[in-house]
VMD Tcl script that draws the C-alpha trace (Angstrom):
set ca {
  {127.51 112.47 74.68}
  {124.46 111.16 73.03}
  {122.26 113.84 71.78}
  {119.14 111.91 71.33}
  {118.74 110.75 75.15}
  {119.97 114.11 75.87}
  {117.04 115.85 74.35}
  {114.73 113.19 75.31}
  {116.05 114.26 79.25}
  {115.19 117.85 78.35}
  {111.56 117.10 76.83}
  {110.24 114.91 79.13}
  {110.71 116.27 82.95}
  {108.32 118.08 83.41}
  {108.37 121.15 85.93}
  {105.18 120.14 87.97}
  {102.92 117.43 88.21}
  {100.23 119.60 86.02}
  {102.49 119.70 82.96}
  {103.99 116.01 83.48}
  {99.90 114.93 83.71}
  {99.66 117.14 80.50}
  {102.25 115.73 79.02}
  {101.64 111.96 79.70}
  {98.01 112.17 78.53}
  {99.00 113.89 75.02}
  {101.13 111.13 74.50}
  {98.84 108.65 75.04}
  {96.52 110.09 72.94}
  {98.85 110.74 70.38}
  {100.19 106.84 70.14}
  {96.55 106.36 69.52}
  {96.43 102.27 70.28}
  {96.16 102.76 74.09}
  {93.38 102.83 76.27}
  {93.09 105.56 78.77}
  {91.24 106.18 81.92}
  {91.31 108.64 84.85}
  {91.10 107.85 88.45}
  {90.42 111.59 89.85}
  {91.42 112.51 93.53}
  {89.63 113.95 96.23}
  {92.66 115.66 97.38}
  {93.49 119.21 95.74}
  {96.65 120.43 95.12}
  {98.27 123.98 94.80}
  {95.00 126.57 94.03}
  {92.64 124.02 94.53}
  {93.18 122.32 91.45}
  {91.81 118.62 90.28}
  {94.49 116.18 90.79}
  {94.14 112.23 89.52}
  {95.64 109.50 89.01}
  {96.04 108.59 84.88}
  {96.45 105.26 83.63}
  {97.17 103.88 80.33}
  {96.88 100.16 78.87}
  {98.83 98.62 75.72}
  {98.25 95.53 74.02}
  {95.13 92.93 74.55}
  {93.30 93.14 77.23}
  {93.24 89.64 77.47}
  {96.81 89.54 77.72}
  {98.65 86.88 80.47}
  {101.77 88.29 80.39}
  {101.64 92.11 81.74}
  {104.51 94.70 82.85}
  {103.41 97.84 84.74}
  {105.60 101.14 85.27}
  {104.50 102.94 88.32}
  {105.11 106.91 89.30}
  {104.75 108.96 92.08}
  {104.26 106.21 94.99}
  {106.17 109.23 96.72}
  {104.56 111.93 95.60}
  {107.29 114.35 94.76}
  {109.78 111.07 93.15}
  {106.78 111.39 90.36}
  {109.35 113.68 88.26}
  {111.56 110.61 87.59}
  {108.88 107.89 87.44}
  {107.36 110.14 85.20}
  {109.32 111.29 82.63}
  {110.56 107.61 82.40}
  {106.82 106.75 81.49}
  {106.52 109.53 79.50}
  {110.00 108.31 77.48}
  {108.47 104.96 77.08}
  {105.62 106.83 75.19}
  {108.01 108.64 72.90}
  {109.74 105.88 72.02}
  {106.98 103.79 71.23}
  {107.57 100.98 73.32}
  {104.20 99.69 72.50}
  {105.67 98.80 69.27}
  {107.61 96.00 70.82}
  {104.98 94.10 72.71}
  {104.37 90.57 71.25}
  {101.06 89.14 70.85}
  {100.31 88.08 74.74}
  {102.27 91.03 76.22}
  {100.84 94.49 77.73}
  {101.65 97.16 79.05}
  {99.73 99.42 82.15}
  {101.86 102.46 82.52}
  {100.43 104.49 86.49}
  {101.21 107.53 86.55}
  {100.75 109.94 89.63}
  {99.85 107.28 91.92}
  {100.35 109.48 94.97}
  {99.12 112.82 92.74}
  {98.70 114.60 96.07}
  {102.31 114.44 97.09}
  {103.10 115.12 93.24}
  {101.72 117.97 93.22}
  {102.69 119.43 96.49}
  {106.23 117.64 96.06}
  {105.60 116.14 99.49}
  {106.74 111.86 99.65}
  {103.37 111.35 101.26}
  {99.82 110.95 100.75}
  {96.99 113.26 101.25}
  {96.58 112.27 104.91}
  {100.38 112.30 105.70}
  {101.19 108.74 105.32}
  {104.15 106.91 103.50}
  {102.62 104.97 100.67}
  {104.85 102.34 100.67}
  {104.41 101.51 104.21}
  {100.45 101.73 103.84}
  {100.02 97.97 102.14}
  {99.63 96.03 105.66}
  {96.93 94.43 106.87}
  {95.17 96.56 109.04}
  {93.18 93.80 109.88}
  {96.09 92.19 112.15}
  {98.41 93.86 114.67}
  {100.36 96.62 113.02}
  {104.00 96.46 113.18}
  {105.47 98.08 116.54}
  {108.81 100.51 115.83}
  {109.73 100.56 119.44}
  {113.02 102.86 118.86}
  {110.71 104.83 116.64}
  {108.54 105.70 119.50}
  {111.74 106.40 121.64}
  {113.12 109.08 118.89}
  {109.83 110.61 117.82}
  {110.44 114.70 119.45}
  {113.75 114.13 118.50}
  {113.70 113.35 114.99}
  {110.69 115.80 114.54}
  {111.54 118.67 116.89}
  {109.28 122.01 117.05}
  {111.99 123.87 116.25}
  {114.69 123.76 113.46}
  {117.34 126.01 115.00}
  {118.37 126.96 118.41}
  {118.98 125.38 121.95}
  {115.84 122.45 121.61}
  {117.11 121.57 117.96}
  {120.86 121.24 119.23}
  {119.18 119.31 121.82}
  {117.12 116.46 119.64}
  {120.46 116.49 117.57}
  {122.43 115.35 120.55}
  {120.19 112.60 120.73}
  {119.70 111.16 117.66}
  {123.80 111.14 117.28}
  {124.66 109.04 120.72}
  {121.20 106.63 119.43}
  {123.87 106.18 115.93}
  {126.71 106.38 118.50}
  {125.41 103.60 120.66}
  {123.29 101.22 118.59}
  {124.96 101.92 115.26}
  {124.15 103.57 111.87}
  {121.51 100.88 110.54}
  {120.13 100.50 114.02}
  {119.33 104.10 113.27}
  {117.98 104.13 109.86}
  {115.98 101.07 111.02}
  {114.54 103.20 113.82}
  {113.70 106.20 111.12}
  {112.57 104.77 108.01}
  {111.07 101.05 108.52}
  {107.47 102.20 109.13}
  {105.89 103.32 111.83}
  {101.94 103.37 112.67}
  {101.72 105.38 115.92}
  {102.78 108.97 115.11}
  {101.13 109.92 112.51}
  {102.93 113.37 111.73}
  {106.08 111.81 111.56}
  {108.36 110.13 109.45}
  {107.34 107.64 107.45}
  {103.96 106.67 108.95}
  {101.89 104.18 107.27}
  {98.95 105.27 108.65}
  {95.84 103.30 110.68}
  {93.60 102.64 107.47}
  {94.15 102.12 103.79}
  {94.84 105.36 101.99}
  {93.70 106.77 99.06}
  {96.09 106.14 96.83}
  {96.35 102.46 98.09}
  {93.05 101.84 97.16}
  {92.98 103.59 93.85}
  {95.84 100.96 92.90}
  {93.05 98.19 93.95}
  {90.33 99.61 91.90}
  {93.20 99.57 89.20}
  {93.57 95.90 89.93}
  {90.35 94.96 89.91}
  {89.39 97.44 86.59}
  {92.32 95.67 85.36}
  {91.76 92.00 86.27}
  {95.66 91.90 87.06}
  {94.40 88.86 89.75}
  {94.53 86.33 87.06}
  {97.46 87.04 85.09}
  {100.00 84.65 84.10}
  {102.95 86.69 84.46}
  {103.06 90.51 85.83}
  {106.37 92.15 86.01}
  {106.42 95.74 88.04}
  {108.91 98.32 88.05}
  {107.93 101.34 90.74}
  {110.01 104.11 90.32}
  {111.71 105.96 93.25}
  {114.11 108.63 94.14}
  {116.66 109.74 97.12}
  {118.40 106.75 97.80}
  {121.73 105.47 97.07}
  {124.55 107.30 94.70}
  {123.69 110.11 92.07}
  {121.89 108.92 89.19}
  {122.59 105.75 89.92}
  {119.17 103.39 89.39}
  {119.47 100.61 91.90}
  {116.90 97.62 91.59}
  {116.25 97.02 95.10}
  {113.42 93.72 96.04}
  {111.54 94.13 98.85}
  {111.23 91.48 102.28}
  {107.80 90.11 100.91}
  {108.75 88.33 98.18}
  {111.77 86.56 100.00}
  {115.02 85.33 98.77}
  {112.90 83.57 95.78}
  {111.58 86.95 94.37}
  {114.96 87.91 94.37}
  {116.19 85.08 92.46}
  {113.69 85.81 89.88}
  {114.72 89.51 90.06}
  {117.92 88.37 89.33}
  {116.95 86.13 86.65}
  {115.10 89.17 84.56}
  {117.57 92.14 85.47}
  {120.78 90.44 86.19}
  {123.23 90.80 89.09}
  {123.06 94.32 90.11}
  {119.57 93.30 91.79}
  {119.67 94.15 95.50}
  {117.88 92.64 98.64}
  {117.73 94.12 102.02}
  {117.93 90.57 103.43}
  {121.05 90.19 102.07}
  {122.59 93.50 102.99}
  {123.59 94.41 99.65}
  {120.49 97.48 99.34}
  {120.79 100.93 99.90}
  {117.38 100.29 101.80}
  {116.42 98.56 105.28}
  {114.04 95.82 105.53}
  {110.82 97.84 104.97}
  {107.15 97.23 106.15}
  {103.91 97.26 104.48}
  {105.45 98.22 101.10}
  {103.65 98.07 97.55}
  {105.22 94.68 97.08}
  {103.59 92.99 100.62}
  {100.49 94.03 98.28}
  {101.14 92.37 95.08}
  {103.14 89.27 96.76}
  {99.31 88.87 98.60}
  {97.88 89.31 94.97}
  {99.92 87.08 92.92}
  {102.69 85.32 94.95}
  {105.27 83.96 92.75}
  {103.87 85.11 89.01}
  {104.89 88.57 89.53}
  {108.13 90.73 90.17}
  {108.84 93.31 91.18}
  {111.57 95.88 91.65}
  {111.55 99.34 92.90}
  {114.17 101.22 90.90}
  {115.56 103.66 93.07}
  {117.74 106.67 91.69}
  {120.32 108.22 93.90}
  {120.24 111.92 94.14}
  {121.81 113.70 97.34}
  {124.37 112.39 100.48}
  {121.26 111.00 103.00}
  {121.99 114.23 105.33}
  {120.79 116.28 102.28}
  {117.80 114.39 101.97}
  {116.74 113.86 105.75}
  {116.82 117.54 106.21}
  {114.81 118.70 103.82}
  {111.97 116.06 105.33}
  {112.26 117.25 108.53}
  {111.67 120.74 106.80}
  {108.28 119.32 105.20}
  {107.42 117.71 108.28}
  {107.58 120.28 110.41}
  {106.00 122.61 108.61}
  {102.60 120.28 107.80}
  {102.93 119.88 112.16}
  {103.92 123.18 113.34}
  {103.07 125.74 110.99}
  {100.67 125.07 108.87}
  {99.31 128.53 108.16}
  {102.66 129.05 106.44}
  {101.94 126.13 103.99}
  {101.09 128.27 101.00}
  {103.46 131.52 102.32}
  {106.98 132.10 101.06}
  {108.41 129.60 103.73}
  {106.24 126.63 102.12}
  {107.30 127.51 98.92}
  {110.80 127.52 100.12}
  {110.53 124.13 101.96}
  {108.73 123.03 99.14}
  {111.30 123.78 96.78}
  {114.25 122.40 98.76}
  {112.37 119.37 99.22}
  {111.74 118.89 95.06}
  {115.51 119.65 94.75}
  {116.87 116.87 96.66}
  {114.74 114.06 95.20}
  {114.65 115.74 91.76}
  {117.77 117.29 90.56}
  {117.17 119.18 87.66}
  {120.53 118.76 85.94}
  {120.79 117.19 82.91}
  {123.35 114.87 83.77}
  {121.28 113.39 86.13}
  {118.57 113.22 83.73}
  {120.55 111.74 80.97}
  {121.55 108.76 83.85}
  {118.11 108.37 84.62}
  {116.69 107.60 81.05}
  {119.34 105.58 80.48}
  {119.06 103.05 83.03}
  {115.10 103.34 82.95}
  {115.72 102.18 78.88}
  {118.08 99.11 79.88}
  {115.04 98.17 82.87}
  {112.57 98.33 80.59}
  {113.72 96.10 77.93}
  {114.92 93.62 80.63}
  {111.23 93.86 81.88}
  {109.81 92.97 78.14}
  {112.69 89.86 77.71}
  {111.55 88.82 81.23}
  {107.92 88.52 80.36}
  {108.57 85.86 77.97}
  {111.24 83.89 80.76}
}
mol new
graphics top color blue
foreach p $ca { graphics top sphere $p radius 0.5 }
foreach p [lrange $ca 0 end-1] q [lrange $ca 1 end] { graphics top cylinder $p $q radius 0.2 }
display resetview
């Protein structure tokens, strides 16, 4: 076992997003060559208190070659994105940028869903299917529209439940298993209490990452390498680097030139994800077309059945019974959700900071490529 990234695991997950906030600002300040700002939130979380987003900026301004960590896109994912930024801190990464090299570490991007440990946003959309252009005709998820009640039913036990079950098997039954996750987790933009909505305007949190941008002058980089961190996909602890449909098969190749062959691409078949719309890369592929990367490293947690479940748990109770929200049965759902994109075993942990150290220093070699 190695006892250093061991007690690295244990110092930096936090056990909200108050104390991983806490904890990411006091190590910024503490490395004491960054430059910190705060992009607060209208949203509130638990108690009413402040939530923002916190950014943090290493090396020249001026600097053409930039790599950016991202947290929380889904809200409650921020423990992993987190304490991966937060690790990058400790270890003084900073330390290891060369002259035209920095570093913008976002954390909390979706602070709402952090802090409530939902995946979405403040007004119940999927971040990463919120980066279309609402401008044009939103994307239509026809078998979406055809399992909606189903998938979301008002009740999570009994006759109706055993009924939208039924359902949603004989749709995997008929049309197959991707068919199904196709149907469930693409995107959808007309129901906007269920799954994976990405919404009918620019959220939030989407434009707080523009203002970043722009504060940022990202625009006219040479070079900008991102790695957004995610949770609940694919096998435990395992962090897969999964490209996204924007940048096509030649983002991938560059993927693949950076991080090597374990890269994934939905086009290809070999991701634990489905071709996904309106995700954060759609925006940056729009911003910088073929001088950036990026790569959502995804860390398994739980079997999918796990996962979906506890959703439909959170969904249900932000449609149906929303009184309940801050009662013993939110905290519950609450909880159960956290659990299944966060496991708090070291073990998983351990995995985590291990593969987030091997990303990183691929993303710092691949600046200079």
């Amino acid at each position: 076992m190695n006892d250093a990234i061991v007690d690295a695991a244990n110092k930096h997950f936090a056990s909200d997003f108050f104390e991983a906030r806490q904890r990411f600002r006091d190590y910024v300040r503490k490395a004491a060559v960054g430059e910190a700002a705060i992009y607060p939130s209208p949203a509130r979380g638990p108690r009413g208190r402040e939530l923002s987003t916190d950014v943090a900026w290493f090396g020249d301004r001026r600097a053409p070659k930039v790599g950016i960590l991202v947290s929380a896109t889904h809200g409650v994912e921020g423990y992993c994105g987190s304490a991966a930024q937060i690790d990058w801190l400790a270890e003084r990464g900073y330390e290891r940028l060369k002259s035209d090299e920095a570093m913008l570490l976002i954390h909390a991007l979706n602070p709402y869903g952090f802090a409530w440990d939902r995946r979405v946003t403040q007004e119940g959309c999927d971040l990463n299917r919120n980066f279309v252009d609402f401008t044009a005709p939103l994307p239509h998820n026809a078998a979406y529209d055809l399992l909606a009640d189903c998938l979301l039913p008002c009740e999570l036990d009994g006759p109706l439940f055993v009924a939208a079950e039924a359902t949603v098997e004989e749709f995997r039954r008929t049309r197959g298993e991707i068919a199904l996750r196709k149907a469930r987790t693409s995107g959808q933009y007309r129901h906007p209490t269920g799954f994976f909505f990405g919404g009918f305007a620019p959220t939030v949190a989407r434009q707080t990452l523009e203002r970043i941008v722009s504060d940022y002058c990202l625009e006219s980089r040479l070079r900008v390498l991102i790695i957004d961190y995610h949770t609940g996909l694919g096998p435990y602890g395992y962090g897969e680097l999964q490209c996204e449909q924007a940048s096509v098969m030649s983002g991938y190749q560059h993927a693949r030139g950076i991080f090597g062959p374990s890269v994934t691409s939905p086009d290809l078949g070999t991701s634990s994800a489905v071709v996904l719309n309106g995700t954060q890369d759609d925006y940056w592929q729009r911003l910088l077309g073929d001088r950036h990367v990026y790569v959502c490293l995804e860390f398994g947690t739980y079997p999918p059945e796990a996962v979906r479940s506890a959703l439909r748990a959170d969904h249900w109770l932000y449609r149906y019974r929303q009184g309940d929200i801050e009662t013993d049965l939110g905290y519950k759902i609450r909880r159960r959700v956290r659990q299944r994109f966060y496991p708090e075993r070291t073990d998983w942990k351990e995995m985590v900071l291990y593969r987030s150290r091997q990303v990183q220093r691929q993303m710092l070699e691949g600046l200079q490529v």
